[in-house]
PyMOL Python script that loads the backbone (N, CA, C, O; Angstrom):
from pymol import cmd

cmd.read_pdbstr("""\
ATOM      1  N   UNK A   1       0.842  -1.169   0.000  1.00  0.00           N
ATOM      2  CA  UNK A   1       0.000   0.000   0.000  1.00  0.00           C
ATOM      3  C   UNK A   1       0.890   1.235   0.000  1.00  0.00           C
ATOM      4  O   UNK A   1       1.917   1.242   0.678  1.00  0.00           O
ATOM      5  N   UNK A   2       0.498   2.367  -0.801  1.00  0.00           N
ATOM      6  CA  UNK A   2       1.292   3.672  -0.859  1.00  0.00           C
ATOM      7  C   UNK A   2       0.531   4.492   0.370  1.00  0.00           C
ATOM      8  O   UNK A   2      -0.559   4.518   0.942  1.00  0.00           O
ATOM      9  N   UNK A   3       1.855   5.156   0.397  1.00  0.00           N
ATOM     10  CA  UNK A   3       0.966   6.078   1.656  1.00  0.00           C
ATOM     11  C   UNK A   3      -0.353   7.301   1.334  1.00  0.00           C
ATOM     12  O   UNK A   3      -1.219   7.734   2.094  1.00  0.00           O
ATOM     13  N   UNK A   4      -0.108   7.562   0.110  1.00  0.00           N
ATOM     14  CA  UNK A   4      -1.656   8.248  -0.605  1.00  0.00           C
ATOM     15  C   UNK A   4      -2.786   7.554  -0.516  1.00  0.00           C
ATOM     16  O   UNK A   4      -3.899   8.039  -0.311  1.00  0.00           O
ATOM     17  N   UNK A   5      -2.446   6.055  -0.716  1.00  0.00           N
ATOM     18  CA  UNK A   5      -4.055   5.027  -0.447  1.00  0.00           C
ATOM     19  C   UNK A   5      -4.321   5.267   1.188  1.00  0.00           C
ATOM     20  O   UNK A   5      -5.453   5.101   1.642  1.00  0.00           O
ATOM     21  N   UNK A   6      -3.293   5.637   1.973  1.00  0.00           N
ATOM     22  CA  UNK A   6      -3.510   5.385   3.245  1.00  0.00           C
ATOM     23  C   UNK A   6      -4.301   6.794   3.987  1.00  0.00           C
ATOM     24  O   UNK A   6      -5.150   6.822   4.878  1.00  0.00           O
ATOM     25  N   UNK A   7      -3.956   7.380   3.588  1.00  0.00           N
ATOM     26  CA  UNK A   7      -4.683   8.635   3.973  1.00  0.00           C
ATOM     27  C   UNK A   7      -6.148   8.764   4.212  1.00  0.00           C
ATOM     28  O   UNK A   7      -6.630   9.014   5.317  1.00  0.00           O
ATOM     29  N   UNK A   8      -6.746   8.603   3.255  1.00  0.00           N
ATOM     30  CA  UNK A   8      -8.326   8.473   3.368  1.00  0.00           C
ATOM     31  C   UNK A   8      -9.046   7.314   4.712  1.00  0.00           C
ATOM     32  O   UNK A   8     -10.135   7.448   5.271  1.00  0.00           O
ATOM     33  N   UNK A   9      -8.018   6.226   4.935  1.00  0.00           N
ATOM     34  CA  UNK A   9      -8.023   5.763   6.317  1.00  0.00           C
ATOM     35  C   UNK A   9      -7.514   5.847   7.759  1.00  0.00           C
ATOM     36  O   UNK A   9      -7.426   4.982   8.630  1.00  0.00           O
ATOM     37  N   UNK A  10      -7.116   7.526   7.746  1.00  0.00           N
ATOM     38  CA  UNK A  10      -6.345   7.673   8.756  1.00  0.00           C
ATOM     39  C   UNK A  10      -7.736   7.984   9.908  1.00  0.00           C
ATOM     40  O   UNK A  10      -8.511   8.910   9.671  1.00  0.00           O
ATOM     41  N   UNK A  11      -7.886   7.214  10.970  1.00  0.00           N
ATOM     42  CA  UNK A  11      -8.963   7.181  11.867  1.00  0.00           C
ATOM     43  C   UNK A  11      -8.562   8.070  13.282  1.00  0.00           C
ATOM     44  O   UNK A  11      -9.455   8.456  14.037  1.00  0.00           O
ATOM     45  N   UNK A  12      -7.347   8.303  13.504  1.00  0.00           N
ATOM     46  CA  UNK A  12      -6.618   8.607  14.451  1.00  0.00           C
ATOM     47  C   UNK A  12      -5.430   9.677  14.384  1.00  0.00           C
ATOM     48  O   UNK A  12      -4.694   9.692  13.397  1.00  0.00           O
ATOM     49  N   UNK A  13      -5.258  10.532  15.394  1.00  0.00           N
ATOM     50  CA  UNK A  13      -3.892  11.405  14.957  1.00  0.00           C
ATOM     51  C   UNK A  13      -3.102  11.557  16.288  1.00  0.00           C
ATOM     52  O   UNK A  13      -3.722  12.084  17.211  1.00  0.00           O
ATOM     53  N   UNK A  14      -1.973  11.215  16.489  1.00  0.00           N
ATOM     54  CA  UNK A  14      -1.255  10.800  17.613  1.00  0.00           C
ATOM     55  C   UNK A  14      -0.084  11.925  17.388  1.00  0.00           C
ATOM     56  O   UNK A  14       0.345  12.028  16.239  1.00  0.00           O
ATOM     57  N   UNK A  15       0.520  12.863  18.507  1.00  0.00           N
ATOM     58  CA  UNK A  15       1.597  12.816  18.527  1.00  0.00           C
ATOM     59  C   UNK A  15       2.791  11.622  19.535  1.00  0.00           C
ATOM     60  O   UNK A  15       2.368  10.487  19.752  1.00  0.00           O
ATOM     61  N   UNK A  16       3.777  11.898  19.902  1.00  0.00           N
ATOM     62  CA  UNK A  16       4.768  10.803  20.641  1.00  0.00           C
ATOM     63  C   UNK A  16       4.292  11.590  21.921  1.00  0.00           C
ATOM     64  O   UNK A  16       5.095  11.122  22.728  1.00  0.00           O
ATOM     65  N   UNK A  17       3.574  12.414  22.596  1.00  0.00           N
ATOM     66  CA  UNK A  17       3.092  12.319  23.823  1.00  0.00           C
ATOM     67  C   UNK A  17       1.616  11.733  24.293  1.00  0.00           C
ATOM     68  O   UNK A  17       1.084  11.631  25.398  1.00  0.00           O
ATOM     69  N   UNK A  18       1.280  11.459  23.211  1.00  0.00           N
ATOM     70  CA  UNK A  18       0.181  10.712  23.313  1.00  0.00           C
ATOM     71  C   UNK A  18      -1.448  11.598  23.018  1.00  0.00           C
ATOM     72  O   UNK A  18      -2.611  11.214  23.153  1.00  0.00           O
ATOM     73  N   UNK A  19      -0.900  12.802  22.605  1.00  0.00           N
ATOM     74  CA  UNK A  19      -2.035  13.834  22.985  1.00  0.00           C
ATOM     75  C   UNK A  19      -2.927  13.877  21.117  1.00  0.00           C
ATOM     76  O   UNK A  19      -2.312  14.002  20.058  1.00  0.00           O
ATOM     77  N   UNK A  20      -4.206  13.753  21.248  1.00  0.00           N
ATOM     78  CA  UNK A  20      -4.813  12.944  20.261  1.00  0.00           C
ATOM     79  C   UNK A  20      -4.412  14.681  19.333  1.00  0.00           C
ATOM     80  O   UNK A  20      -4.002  15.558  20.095  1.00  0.00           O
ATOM     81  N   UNK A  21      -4.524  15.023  18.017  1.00  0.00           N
ATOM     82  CA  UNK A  21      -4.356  15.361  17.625  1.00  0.00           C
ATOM     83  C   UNK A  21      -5.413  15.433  16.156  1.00  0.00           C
ATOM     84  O   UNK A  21      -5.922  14.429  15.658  1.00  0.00           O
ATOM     85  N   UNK A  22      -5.599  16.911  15.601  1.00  0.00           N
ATOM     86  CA  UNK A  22      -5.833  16.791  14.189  1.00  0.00           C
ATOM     87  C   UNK A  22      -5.579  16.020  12.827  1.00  0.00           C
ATOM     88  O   UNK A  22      -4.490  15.472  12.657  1.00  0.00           O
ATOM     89  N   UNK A  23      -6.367  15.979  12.051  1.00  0.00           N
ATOM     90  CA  UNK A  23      -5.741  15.744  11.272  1.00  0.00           C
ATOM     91  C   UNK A  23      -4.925  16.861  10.053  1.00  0.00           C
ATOM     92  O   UNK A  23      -4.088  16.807   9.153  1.00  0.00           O
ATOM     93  N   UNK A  24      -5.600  17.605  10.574  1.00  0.00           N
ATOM     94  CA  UNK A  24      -5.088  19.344   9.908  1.00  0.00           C
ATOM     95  C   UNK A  24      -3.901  19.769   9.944  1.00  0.00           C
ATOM     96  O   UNK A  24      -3.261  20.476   9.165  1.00  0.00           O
ATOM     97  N   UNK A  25      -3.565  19.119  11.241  1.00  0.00           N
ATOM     98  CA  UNK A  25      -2.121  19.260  12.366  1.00  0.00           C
ATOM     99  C   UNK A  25      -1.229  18.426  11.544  1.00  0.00           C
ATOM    100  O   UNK A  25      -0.161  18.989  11.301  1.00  0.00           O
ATOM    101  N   UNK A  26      -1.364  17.175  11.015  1.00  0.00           N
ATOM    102  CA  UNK A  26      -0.769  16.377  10.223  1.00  0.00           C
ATOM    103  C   UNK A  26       0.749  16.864   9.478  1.00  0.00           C
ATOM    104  O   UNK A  26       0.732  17.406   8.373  1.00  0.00           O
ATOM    105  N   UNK A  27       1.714  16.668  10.028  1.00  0.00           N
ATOM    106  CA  UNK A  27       2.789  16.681   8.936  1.00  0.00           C
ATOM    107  C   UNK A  27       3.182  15.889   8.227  1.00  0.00           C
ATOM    108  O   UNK A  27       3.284  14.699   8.524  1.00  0.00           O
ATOM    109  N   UNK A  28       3.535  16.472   6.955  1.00  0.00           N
ATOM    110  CA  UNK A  28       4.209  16.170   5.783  1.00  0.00           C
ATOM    111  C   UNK A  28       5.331  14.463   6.080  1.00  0.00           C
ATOM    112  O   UNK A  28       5.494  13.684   5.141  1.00  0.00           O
ATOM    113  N   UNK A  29       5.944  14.192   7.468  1.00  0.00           N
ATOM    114  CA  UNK A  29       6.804  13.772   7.477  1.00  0.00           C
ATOM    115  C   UNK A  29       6.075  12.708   8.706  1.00  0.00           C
ATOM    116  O   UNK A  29       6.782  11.977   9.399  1.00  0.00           O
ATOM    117  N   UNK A  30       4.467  12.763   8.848  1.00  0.00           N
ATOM    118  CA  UNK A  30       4.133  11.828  10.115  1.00  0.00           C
ATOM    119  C   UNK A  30       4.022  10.159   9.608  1.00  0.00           C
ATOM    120  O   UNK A  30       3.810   9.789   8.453  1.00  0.00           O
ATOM    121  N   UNK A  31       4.235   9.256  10.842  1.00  0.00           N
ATOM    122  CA  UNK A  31       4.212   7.781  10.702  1.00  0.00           C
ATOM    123  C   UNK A  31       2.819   7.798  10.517  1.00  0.00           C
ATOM    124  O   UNK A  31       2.012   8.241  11.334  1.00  0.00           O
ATOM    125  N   UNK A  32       2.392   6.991   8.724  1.00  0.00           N
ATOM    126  CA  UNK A  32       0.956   6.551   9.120  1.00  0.00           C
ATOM    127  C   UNK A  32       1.374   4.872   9.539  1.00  0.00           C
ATOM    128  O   UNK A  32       2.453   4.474   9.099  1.00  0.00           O
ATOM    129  N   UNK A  33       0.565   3.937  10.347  1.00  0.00           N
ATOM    130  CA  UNK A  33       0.599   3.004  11.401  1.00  0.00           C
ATOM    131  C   UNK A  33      -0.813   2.709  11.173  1.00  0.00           C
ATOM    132  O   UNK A  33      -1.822   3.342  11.487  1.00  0.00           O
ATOM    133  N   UNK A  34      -0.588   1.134  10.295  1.00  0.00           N
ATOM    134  CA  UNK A  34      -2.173   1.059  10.046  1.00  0.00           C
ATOM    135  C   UNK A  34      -2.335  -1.420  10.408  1.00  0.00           C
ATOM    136  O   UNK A  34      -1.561  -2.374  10.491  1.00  0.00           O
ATOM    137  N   UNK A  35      -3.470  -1.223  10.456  1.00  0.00           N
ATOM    138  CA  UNK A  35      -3.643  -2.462  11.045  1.00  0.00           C
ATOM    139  C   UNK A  35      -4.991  -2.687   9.959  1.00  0.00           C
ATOM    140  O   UNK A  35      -5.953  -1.919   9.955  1.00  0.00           O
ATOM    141  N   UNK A  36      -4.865  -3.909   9.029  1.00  0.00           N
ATOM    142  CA  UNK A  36      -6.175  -4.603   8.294  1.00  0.00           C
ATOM    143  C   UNK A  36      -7.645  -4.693   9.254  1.00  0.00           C
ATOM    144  O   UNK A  36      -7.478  -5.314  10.304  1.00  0.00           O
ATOM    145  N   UNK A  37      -8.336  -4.429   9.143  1.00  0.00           N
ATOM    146  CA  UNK A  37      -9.541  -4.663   9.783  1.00  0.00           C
ATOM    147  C   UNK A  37     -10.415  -4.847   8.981  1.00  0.00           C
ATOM    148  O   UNK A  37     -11.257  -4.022   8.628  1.00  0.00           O
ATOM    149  N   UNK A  38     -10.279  -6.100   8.571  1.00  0.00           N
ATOM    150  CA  UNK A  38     -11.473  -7.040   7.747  1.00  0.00           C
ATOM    151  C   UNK A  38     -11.295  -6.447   6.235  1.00  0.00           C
ATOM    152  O   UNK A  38     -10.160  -6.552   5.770  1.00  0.00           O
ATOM    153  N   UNK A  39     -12.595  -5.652   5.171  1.00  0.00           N
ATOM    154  CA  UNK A  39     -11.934  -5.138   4.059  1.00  0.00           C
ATOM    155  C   UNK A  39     -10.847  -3.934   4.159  1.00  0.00           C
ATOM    156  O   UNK A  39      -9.840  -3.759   3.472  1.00  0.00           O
ATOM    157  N   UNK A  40     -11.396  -3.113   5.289  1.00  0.00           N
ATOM    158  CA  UNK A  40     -10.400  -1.778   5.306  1.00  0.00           C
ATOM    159  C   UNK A  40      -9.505  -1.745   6.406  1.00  0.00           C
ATOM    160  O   UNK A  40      -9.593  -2.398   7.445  1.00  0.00           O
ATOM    161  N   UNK A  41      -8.580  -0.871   6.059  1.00  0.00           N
ATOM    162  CA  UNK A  41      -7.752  -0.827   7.181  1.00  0.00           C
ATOM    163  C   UNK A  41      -7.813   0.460   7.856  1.00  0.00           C
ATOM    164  O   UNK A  41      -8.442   1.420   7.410  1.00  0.00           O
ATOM    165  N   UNK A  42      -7.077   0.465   9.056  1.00  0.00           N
ATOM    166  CA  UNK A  42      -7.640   1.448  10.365  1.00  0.00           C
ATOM    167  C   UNK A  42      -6.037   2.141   9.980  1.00  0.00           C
ATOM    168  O   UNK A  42      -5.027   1.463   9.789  1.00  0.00           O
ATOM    169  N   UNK A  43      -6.107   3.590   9.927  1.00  0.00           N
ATOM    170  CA  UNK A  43      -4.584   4.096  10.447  1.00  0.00           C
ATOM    171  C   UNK A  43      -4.555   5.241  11.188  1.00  0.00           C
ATOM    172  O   UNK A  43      -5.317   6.208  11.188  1.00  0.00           O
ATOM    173  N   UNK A  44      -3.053   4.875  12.152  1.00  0.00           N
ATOM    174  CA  UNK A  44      -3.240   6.015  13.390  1.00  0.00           C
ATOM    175  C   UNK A  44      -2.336   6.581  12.562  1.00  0.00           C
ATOM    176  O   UNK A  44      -1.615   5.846  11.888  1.00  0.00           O
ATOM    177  N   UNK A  45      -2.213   8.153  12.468  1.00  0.00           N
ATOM    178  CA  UNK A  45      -1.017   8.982  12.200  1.00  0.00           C
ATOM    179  C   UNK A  45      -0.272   9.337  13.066  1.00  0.00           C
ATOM    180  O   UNK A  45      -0.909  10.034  13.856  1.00  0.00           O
ATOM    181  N   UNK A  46       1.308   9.182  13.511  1.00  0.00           N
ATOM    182  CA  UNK A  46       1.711   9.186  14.492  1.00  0.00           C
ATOM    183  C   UNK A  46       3.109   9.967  14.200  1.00  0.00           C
ATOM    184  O   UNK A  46       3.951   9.461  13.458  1.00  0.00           O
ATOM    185  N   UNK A  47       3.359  11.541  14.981  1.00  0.00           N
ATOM    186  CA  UNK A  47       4.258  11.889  14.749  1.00  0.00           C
ATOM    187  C   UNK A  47       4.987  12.900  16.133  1.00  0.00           C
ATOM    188  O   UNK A  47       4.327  13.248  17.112  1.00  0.00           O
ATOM    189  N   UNK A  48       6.508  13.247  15.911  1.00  0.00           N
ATOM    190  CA  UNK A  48       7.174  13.804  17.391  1.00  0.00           C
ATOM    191  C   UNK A  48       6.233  15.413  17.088  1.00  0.00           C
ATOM    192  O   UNK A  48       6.065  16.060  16.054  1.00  0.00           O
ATOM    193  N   UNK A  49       5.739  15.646  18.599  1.00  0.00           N
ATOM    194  CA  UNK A  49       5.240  16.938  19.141  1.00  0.00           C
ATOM    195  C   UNK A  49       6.670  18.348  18.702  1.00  0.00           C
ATOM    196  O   UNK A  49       6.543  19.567  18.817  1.00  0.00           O
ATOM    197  N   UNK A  50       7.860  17.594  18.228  1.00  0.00           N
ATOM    198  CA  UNK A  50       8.828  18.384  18.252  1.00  0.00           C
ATOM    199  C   UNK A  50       8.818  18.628  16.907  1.00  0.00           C
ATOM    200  O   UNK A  50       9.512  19.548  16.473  1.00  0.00           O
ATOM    201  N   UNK A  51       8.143  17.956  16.167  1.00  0.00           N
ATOM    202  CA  UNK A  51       8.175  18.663  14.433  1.00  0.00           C
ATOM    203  C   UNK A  51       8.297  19.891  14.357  1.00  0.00           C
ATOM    204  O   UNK A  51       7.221  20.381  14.700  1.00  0.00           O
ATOM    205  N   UNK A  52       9.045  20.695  14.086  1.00  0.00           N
ATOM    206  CA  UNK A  52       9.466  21.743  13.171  1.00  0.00           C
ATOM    207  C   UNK A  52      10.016  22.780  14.146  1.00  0.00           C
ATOM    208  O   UNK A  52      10.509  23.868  13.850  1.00  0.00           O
ATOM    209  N   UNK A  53       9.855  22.278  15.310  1.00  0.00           N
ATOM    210  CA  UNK A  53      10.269  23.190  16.538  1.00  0.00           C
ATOM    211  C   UNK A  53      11.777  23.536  16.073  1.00  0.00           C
ATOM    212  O   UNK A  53      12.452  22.546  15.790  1.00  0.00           O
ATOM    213  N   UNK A  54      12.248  24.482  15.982  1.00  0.00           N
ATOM    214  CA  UNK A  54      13.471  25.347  15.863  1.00  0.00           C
ATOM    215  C   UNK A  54      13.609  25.221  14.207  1.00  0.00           C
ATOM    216  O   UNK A  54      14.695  25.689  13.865  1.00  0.00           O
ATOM    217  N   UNK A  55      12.964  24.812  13.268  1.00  0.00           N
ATOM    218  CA  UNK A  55      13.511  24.345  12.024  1.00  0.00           C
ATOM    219  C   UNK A  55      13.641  23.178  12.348  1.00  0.00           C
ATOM    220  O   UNK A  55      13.354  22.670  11.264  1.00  0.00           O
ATOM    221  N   UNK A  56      13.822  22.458  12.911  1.00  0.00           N
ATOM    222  CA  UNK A  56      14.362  20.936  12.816  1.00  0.00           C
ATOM    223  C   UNK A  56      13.494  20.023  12.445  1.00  0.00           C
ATOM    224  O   UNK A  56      13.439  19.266  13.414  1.00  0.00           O
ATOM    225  N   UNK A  57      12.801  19.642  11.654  1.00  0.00           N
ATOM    226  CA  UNK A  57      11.952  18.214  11.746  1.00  0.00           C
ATOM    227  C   UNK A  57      12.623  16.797  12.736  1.00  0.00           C
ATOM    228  O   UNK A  57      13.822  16.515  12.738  1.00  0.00           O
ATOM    229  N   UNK A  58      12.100  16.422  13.127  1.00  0.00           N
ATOM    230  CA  UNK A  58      11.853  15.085  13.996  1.00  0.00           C
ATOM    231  C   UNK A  58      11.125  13.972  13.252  1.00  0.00           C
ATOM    232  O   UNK A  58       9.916  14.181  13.148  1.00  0.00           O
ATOM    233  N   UNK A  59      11.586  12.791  12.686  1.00  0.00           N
ATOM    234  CA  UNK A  59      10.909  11.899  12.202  1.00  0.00           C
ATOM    235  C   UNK A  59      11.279  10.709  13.282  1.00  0.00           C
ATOM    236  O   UNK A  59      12.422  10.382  13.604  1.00  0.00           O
ATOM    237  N   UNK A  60      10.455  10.326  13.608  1.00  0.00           N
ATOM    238  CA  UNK A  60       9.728   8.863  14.168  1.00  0.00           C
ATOM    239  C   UNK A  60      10.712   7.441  13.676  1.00  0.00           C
ATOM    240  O   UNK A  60      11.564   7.801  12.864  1.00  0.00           O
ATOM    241  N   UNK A  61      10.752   6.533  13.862  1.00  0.00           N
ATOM    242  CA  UNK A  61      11.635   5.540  12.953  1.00  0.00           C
ATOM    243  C   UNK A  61      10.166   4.501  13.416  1.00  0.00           C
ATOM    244  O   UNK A  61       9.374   4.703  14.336  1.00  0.00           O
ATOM    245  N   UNK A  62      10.187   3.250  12.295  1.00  0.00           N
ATOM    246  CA  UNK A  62       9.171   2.837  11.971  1.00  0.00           C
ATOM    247  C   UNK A  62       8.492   2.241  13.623  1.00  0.00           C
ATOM    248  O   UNK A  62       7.317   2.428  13.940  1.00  0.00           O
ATOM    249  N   UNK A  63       9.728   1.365  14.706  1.00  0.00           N
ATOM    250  CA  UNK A  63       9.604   0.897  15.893  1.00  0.00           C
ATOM    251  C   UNK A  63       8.679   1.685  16.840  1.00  0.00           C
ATOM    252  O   UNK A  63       7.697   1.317  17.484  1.00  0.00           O
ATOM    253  N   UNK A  64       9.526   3.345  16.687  1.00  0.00           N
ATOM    254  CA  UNK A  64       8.596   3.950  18.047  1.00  0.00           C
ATOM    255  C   UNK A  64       6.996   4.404  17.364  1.00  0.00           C
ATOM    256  O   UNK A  64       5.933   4.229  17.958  1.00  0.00           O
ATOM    257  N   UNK A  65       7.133   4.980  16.072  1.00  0.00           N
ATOM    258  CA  UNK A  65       5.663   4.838  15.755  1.00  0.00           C
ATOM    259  C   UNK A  65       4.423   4.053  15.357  1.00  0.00           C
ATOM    260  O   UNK A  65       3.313   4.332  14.904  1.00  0.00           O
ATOM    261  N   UNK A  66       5.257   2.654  15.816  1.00  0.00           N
ATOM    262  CA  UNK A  66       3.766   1.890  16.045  1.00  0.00           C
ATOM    263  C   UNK A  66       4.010   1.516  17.241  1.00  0.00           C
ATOM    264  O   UNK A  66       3.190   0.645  17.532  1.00  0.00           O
ATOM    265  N   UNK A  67       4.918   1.783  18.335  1.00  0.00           N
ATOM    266  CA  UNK A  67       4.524   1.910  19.629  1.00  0.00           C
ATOM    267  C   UNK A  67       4.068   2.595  20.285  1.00  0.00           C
ATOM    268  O   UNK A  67       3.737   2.395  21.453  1.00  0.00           O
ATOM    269  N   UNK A  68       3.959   3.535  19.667  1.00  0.00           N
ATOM    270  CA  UNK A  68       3.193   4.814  19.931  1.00  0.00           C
ATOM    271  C   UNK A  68       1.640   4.488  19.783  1.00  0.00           C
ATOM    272  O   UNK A  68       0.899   4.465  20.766  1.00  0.00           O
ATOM    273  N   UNK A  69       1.131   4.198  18.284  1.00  0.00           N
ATOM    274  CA  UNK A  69       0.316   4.259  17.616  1.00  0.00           C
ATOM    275  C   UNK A  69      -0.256   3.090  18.460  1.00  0.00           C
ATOM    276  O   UNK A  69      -1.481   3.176  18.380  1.00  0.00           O
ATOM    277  N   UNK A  70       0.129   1.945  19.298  1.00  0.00           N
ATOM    278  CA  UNK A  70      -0.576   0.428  19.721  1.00  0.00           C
ATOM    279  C   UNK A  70      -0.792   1.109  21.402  1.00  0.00           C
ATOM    280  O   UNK A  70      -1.804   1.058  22.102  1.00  0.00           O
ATOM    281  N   UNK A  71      -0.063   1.449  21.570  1.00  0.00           N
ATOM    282  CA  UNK A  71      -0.514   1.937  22.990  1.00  0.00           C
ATOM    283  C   UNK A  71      -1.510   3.299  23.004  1.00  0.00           C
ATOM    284  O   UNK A  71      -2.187   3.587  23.991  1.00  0.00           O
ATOM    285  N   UNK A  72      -1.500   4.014  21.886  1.00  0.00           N
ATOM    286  CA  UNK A  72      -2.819   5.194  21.666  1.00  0.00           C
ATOM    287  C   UNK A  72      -4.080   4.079  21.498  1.00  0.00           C
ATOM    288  O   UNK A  72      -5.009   4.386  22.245  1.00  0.00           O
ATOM    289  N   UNK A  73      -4.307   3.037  20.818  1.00  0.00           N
ATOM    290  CA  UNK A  73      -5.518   2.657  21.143  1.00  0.00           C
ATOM    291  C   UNK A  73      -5.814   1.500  21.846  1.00  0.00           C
ATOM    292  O   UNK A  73      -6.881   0.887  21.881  1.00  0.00           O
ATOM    293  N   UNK A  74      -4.415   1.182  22.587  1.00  0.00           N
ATOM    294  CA  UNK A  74      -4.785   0.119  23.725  1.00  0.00           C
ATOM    295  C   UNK A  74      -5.454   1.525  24.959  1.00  0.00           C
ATOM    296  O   UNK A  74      -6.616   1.593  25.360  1.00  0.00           O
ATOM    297  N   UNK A  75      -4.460   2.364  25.275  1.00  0.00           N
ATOM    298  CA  UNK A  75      -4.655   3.131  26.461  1.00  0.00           C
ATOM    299  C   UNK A  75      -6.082   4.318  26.245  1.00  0.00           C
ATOM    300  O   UNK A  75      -6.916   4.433  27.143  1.00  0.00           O
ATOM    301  N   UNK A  76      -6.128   4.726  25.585  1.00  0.00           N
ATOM    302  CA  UNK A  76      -6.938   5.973  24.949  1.00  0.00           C
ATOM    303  C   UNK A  76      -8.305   5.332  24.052  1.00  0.00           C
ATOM    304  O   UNK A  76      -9.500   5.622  24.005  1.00  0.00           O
ATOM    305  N   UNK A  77      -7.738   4.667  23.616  1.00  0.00           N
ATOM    306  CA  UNK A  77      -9.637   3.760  22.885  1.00  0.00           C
ATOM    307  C   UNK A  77      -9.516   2.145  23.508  1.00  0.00           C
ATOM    308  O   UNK A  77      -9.124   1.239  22.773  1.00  0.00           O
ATOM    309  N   UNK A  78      -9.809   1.958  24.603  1.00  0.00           N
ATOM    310  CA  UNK A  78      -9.983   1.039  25.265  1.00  0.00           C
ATOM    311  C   UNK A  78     -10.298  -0.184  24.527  1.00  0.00           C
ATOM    312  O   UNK A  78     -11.050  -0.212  23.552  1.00  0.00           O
ATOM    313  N   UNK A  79      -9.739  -1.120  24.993  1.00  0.00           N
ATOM    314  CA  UNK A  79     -10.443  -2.435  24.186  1.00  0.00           C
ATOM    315  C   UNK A  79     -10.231  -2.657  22.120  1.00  0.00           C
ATOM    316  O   UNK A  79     -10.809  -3.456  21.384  1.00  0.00           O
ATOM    317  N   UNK A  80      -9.485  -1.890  21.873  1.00  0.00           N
ATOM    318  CA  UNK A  80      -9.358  -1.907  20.306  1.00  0.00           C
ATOM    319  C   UNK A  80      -8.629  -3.238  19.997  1.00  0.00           C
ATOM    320  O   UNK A  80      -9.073  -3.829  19.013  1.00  0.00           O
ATOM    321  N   UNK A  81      -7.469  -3.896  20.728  1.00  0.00           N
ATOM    322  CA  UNK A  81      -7.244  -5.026  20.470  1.00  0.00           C
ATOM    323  C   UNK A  81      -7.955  -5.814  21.517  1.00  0.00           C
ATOM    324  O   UNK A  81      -7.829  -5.728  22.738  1.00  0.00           O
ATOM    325  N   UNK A  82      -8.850  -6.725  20.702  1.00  0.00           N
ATOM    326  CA  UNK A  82      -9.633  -7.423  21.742  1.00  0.00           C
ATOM    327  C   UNK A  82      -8.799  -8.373  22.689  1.00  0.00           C
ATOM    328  O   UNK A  82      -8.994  -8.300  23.903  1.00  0.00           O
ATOM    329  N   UNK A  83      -8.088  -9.060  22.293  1.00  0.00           N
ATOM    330  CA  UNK A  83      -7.456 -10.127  22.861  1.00  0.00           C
ATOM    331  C   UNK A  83      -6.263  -9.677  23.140  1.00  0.00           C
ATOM    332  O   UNK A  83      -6.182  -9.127  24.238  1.00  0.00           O
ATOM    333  N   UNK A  84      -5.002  -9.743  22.314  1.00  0.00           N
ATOM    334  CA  UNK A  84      -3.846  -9.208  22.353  1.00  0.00           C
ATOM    335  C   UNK A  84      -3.119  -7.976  21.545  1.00  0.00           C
ATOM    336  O   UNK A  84      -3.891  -7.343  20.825  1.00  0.00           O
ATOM    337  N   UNK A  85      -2.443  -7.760  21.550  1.00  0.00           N
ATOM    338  CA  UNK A  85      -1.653  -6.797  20.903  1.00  0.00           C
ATOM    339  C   UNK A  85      -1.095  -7.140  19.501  1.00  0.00           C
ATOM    340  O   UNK A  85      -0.122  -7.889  19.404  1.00  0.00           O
ATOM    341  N   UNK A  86      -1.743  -6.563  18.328  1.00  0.00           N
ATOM    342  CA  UNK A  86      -1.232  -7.254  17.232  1.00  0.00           C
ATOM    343  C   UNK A  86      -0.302  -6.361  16.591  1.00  0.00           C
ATOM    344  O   UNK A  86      -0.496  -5.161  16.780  1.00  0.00           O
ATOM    345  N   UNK A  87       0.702  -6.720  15.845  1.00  0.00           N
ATOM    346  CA  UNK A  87       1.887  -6.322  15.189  1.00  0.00           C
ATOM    347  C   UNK A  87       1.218  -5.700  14.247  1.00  0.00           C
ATOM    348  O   UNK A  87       0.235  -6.336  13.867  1.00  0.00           O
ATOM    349  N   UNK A  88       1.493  -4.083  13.418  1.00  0.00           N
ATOM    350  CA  UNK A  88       0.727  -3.542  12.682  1.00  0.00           C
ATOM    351  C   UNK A  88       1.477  -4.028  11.273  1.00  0.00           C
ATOM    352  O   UNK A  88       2.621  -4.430  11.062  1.00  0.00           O
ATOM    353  N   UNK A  89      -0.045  -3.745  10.121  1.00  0.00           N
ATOM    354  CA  UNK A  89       0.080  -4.384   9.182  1.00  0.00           C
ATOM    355  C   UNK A  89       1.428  -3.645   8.386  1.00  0.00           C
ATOM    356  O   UNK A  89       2.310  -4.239   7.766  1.00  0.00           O
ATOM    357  N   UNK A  90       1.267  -1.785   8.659  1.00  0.00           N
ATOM    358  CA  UNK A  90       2.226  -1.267   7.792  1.00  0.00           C
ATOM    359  C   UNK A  90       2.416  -0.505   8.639  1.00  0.00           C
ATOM    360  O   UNK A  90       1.849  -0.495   9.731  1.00  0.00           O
ATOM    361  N   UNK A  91       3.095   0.108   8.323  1.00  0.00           N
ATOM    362  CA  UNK A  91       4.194   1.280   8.853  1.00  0.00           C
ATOM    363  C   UNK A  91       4.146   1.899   7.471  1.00  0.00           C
ATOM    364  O   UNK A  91       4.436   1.087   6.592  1.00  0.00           O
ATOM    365  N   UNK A  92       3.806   3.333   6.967  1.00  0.00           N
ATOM    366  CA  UNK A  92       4.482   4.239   5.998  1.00  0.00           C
ATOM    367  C   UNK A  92       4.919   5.541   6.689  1.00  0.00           C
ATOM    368  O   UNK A  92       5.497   6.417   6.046  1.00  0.00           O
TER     369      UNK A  92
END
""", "prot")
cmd.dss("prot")
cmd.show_as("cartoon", "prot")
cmd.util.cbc("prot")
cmd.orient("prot")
């Protein structure tokens, strides 16, 4: 999947403090973090609160933004993995 198909399924907007976020807010450079759910897939957008702070962009590496992104809807949308914690389908 390209990350343009992924967009139109972004359900969620995360920065790395956990604080739910726009999708307006969205940068150019955020982890989308998406998991199959039956035909469609679910994606959290997940990116550092430090984006662009001084000029600098901050990009995510694929690990912390779906640890980010699995604990935003274990902790914050309760019950999203019913059973266990599943490994996400993509990372873009």
């Amino acid at each position: 999947m390209k990350r343009s198909d992924a967009i139109p399924y972004i359900s969620f907007c995360v920065d790395d403090a956990l604080a739910e976020r726009r999708i307006e807010d969205m940068p150019a450079n955020a982890r989308l973090v998406g998991w199959q759910c039956g035909f469609e897939p679910l994606f959290v957008a997940v990116w550092s609160y430090l984006d662009g702070t001084d000029g600098i962009p901050s990009r995510l590496d694929d690990d912390e933004a779906e640890e980010i992104a699995t604990e935003f809807l274990c902790e914050h949308k309760r019950g999203w993995f019913a059973i266990t914690k599943r490994e996400a389908d993509y990372v873009l």
